[in-house]
C-alpha positions as CSV (number, residue, x, y, z in Angstrom):
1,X,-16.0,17.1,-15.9
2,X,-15.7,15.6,-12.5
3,X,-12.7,13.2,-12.4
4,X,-12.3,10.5,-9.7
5,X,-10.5,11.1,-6.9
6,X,-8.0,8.1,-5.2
7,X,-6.0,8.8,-1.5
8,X,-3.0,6.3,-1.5
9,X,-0.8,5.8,1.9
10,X,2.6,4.9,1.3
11,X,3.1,6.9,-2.0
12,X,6.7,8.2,-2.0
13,X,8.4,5.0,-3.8
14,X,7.1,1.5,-4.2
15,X,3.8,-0.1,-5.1
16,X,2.3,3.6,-3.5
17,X,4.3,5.5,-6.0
18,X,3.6,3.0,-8.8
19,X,0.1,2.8,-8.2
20,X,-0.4,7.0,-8.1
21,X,0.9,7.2,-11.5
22,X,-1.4,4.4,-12.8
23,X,-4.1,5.8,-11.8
24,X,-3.2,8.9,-13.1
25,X,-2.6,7.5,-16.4
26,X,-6.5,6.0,-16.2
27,X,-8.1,9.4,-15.1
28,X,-7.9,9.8,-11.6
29,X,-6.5,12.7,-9.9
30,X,-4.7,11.4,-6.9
31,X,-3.9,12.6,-3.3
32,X,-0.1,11.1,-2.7
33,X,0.5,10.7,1.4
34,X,3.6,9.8,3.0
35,X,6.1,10.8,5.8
36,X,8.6,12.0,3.2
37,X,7.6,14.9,1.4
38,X,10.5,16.0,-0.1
39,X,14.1,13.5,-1.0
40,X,16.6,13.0,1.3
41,X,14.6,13.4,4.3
42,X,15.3,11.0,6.9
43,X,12.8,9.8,9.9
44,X,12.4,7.7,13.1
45,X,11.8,4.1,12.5
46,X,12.5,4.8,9.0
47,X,14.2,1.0,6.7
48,X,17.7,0.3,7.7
49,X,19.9,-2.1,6.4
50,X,21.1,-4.4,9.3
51,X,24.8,-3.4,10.5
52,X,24.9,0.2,8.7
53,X,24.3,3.6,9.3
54,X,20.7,5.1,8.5
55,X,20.1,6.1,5.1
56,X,17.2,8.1,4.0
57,X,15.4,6.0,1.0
58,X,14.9,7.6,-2.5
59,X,11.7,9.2,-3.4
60,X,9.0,11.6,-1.9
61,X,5.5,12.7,-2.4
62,X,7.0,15.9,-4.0
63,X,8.5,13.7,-6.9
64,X,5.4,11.3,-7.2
65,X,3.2,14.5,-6.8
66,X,5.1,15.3,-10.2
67,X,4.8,13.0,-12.4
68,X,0.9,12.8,-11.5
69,X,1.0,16.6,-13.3
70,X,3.3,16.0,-16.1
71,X,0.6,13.2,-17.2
72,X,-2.1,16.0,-17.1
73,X,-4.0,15.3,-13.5
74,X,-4.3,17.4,-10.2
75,X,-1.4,15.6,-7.7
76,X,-2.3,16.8,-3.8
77,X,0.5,15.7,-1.8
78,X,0.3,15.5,2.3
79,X,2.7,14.2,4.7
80,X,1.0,11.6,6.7
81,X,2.6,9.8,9.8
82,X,1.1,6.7,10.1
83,X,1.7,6.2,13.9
84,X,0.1,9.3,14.2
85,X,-3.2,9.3,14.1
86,X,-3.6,12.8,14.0
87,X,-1.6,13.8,11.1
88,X,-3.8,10.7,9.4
89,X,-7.4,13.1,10.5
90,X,-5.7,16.3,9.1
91,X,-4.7,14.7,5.8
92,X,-8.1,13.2,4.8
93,X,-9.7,16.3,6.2
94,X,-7.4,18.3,4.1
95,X,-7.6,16.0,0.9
96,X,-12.0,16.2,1.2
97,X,-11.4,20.3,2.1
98,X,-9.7,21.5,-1.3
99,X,-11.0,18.8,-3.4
100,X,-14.6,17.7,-2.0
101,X,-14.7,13.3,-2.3
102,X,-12.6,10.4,-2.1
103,X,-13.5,7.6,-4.6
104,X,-11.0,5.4,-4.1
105,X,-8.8,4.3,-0.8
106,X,-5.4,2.5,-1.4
107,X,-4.4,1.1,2.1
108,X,-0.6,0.5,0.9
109,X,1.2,2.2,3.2
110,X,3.0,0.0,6.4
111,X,5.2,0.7,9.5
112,X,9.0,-0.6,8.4
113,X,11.2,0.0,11.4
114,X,12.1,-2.3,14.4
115,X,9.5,-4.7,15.2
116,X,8.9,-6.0,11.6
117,X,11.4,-8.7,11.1
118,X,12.3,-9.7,14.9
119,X,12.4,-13.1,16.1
120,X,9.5,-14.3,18.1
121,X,11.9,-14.4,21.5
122,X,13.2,-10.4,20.2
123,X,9.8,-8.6,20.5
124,X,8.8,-6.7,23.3
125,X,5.6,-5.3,24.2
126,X,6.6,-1.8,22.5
127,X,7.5,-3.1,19.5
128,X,4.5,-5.3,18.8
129,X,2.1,-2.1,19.6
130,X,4.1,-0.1,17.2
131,X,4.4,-2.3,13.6
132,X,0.0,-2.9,14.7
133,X,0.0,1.2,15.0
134,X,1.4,1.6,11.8
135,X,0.3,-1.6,10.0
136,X,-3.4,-2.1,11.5
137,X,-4.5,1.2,13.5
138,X,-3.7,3.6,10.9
139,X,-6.0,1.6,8.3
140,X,-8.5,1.5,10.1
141,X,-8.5,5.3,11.4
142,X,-7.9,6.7,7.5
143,X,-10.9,4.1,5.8
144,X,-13.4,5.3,8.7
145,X,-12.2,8.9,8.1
146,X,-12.8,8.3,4.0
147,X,-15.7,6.0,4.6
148,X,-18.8,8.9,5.4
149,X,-18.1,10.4,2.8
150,X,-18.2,7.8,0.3
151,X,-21.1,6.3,1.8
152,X,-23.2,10.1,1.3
153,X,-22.3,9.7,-2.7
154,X,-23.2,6.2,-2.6
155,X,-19.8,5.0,-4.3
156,X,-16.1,4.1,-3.1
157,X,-13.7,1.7,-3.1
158,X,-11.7,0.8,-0.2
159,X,-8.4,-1.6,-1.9
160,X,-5.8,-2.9,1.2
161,X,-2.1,-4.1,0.1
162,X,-1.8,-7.5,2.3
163,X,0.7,-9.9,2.1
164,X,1.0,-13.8,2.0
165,X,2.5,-13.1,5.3
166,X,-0.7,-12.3,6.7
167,X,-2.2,-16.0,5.1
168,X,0.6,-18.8,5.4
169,X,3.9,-19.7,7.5
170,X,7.4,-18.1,6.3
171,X,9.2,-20.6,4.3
172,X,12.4,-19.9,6.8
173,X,13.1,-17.4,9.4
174,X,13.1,-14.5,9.3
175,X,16.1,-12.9,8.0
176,X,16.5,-16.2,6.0
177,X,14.0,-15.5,3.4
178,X,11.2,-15.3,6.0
179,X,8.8,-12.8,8.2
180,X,8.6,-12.8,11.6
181,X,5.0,-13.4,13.6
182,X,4.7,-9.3,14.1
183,X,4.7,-8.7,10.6
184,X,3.0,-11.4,9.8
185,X,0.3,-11.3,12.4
186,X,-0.5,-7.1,11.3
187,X,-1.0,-8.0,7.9
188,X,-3.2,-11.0,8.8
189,X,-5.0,-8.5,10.5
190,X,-5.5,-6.2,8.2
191,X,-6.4,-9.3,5.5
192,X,-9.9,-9.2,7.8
193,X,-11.0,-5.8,6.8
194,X,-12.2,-5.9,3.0
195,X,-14.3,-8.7,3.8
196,X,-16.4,-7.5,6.9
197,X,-16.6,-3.6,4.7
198,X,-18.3,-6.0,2.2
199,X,-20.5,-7.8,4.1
200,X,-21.4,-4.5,6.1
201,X,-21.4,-2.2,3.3
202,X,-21.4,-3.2,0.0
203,X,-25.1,-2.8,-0.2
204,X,-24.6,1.2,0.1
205,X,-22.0,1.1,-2.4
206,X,-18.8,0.0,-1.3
207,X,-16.4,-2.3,-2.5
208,X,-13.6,-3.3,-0.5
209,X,-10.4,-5.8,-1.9
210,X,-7.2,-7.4,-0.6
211,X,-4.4,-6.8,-2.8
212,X,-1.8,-9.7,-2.6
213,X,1.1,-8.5,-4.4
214,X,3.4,-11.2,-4.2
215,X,6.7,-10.7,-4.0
216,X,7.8,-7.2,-5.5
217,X,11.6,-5.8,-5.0
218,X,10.7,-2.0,-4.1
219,X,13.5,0.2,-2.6
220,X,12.9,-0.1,0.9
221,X,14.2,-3.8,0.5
222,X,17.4,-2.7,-1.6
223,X,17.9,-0.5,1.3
224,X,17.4,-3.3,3.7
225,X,18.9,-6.0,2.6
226,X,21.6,-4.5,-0.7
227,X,21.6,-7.0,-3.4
228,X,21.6,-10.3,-1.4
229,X,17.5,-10.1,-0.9
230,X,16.9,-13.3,1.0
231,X,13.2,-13.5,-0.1
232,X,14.4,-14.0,-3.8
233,X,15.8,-17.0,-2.8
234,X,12.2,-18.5,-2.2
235,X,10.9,-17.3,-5.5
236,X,10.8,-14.7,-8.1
237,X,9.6,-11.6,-8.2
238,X,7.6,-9.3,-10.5
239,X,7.8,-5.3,-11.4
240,X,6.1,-2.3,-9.9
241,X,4.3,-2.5,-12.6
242,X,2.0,-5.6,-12.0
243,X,0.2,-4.5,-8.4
244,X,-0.1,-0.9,-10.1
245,X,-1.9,-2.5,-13.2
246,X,-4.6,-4.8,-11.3
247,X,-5.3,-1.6,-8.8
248,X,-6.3,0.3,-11.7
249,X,-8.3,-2.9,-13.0
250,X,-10.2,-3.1,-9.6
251,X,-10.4,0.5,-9.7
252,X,-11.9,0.7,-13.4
253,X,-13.3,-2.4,-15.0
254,X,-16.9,-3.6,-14.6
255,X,-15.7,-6.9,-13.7
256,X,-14.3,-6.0,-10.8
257,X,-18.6,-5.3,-8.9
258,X,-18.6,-9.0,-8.7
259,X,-15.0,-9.5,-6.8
260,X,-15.5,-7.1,-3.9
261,X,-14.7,-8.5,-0.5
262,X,-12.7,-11.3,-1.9
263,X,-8.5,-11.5,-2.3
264,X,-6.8,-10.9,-5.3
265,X,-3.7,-12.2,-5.8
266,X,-1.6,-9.5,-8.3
267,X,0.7,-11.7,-10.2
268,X,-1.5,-14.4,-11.5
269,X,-4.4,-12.5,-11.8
270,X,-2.2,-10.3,-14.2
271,X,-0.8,-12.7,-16.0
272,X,-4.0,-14.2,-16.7
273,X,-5.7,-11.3,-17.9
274,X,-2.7,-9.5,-19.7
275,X,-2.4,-6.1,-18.1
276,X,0.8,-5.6,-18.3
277,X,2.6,-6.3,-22.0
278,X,5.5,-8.3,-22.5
279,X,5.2,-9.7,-18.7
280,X,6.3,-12.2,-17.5
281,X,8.7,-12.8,-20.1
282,X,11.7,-15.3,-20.7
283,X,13.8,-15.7,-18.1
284,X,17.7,-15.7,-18.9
């Protein structure tokens, strides 16, 4: 039997890496991209606390890649570069090559180096280009690389990871528990695309979503900012698990025909609906 097949950017750690093995777990056999392919490795532009040395973040696709197979599905894992647009056309070329369609798209993946939480007055020309290369340009080249195909089977569903900094003003600067405009302005964006692949598409099959995750602790921010977060100051956060279990909802329940092209905003809609047990639970 055929099984689905989902391409997620950005799935060495994180909501990426969550989300791979979710979907695993509901039947899909997933291609995992990222830069890192196996732990340890280190890269340009790569998450840096402010003040220290670079450290190389944990997880790879390798690891993801494995824990795909131990729950009984194929795992294809590519390094993609996502300010280089090339290795983006040789990965989905690759991922269609050895296993023939592409069901799903998870747009997670984003650009994390210099750039992304400057001050307005900080940015320069170069920088700017580069968080929109990685958090804008890259989208768009891998969904119209996966797009033909999906359109020739009549099916596929394009699901982008925004960000409420892409919809409303920081709640302080940033570095104070805010975002800065680059950041900000990429994911904004990016917040444009599901609706116009709906409006454009959906009547030969596609379903495109925003993802709003909320506010989710994932290890590039312990790497960034150690255990003084200055986001959790503004509010509370939720597990990996929440974003992972409405993908898989968008990805697999009927329900989900009727919400293409719209926003989805992971923490309520999960609480509302129950996905993930025991969450949210008392707070102590």
């Amino acid at each position: 039997m055929e099984h689905p097949v989902a391409f997620v950017t950005g799935a060495s750690r994180g909501i990426g890496k969550a989300a791979s093995i979710a979907l695993a777990d509901a039947g899909f056999d997933v291609v995992v991209t990222a830069r890192t392919v196996t732990e340890g490795e280190q890269h340009d532009y790569s998450t840096t606390r402010a003040g220290s040395r670079q450290q190389a973040m944990p997880g790879s696709i390798e690891i993801t890649a494995a824990e795909i197979r131990k729950r009984g599905r194929r795992a294809l894992p590519i390094r993609l570069d996502l300010l280089d647009p090339i290795s983006i056309a040789a990965a989905v070329e690759r991922a269609l090559r050895e296993w023939g369609h592409i069901d799903l798209l998870l747009n997670n993946g984003i650009y994390q180096g210099p750039g992304v939480a400057d001050r307005f007055l900080d940015l320069t020309d170069e920088l700017v280009r580069r968080v929109f290369e990685g958090n804008v340009f890259a989208q768009i080249h891998v969904t119209q690389k996966v797009l033909p195909g999906m359109l020739e089977r009549g099916q596929g569903i394009i699901l982008n990871v925004t960000s409420a900094a892409g919809m409303t003003d920081p709640p302080a600067p940033t570095g104070e528990g805010g975002w800065g405009f680059d950041y900000g302005a990429s994911k904004g964006a990016l917040q444009r695309m599901a609706g116009i692949l709906h409006v454009e598409l959906h009547d030969r099959g596609i379903r495109a979503y925003n993802l709003q995750p909320g506010l989710i602790i994932t290890e590039s921010q312990e790497v960034r900012f150690g255990r003084d977060n200055p986001f959790a100051r503004h509010t509370h956060s939720a597990p990996l698990a929440v974003p992972a279990a409405v993908i898989v909802w968008l990805a697999t329940n009927p329900e989900a025909e009727a919400m293409s092209g719209q926003t989805i905003h992971a923490q309520p809609f999960c609480k509302e609906r129950g996905l993930v047990p025991g969450w949210p639970g008392v707070r102590g």
